[in-house]
C-alpha positions in Angstrom: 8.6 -8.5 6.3 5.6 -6.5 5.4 5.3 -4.1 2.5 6.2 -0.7 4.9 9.6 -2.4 5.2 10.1 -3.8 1.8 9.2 -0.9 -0.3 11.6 1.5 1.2 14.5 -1.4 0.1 13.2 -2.6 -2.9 13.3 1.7 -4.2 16.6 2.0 -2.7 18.3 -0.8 -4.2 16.6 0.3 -7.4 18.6 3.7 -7.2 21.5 2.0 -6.9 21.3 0.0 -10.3 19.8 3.2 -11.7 16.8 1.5 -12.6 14.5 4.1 -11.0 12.1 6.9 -12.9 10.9 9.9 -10.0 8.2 12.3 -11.2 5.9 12.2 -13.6 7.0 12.6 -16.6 9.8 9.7 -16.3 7.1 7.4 -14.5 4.5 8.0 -17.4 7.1 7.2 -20.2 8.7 4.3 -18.2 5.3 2.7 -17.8 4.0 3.2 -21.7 7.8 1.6 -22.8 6.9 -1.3 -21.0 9.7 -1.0 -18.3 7.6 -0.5 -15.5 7.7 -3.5 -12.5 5.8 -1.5 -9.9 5.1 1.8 -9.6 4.7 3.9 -6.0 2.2 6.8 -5.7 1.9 8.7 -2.4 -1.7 8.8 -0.2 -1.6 12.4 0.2 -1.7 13.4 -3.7 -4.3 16.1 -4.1 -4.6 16.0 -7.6 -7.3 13.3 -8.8 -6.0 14.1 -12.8 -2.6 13.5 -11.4 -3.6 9.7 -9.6 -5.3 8.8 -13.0 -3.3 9.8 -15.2 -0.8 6.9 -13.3 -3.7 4.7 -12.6 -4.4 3.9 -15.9 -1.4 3.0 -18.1 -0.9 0.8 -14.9 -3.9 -1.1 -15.2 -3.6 -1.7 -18.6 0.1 -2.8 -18.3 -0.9 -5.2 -15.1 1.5 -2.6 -12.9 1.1 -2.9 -9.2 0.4 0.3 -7.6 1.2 0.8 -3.8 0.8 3.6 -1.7 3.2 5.7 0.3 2.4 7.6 3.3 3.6 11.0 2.0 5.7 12.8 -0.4 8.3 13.8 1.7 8.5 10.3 2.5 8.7 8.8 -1.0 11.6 11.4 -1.7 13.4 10.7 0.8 13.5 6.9 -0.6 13.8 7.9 -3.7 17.5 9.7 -2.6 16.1 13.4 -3.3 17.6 14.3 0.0 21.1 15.8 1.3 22.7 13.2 3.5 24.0 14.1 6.8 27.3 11.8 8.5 24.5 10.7 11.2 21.8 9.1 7.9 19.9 11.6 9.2 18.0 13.1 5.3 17.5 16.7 5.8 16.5 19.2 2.8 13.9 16.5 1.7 12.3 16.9 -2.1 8.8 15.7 -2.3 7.9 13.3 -4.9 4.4 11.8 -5.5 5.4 9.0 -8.3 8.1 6.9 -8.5 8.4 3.8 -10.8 10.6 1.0 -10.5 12.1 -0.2 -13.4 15.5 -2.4 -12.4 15.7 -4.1 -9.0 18.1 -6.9 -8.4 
């Protein structure tokens, strides 16, 4: 299993214990409490204040930091979707951080 297949899993089954912080302000107080395991940050984040400002309470906390292919992406992992019967996500949230804080 690579890390494409893993992280989508490892971020659901974080929801699902409710062990998951999306945005920024949840990921940056998550992270400085000392709760953070690994913390997701999307490739197409345009903001370079935005990628430090996660960067660097992460390397100070020894954080890993991968990187998802796109917002919509990460939100839809994240659950900030509508649900059809089919699985199909539709009305899909962006999200460019998401820290994982409970996975079991």
């Amino acid at each position: 299993m690579d890390i494409n297949t893993a992280l989508p899993l490892v971020i659901r089954k974080s929801k699902a214990h409710g062990g998951l912080a999306r945005g920024l302000h949840e990921a940056a107080k998550a992270i400085e409490q000392h709760n953070a395991h690994l913390c997701v940050l999307v490739d197409d984040c345009d903001q370079p204040d935005y990628v430090k400002l996660v960067k660097a309470p992460c390397a100070d906390q020894n954080v890993k930091v991968p990187r998802a292919p796109s917002a919509k992406t990460l939100g839809e992992w994240a659950g900030l979707c509508k649900d059809r019967f089919e699985g199909k996500a539709r009305k899909v949230v962006g999200c460019s951080c998401v820290v994982v804080k409970v996975w079991k």
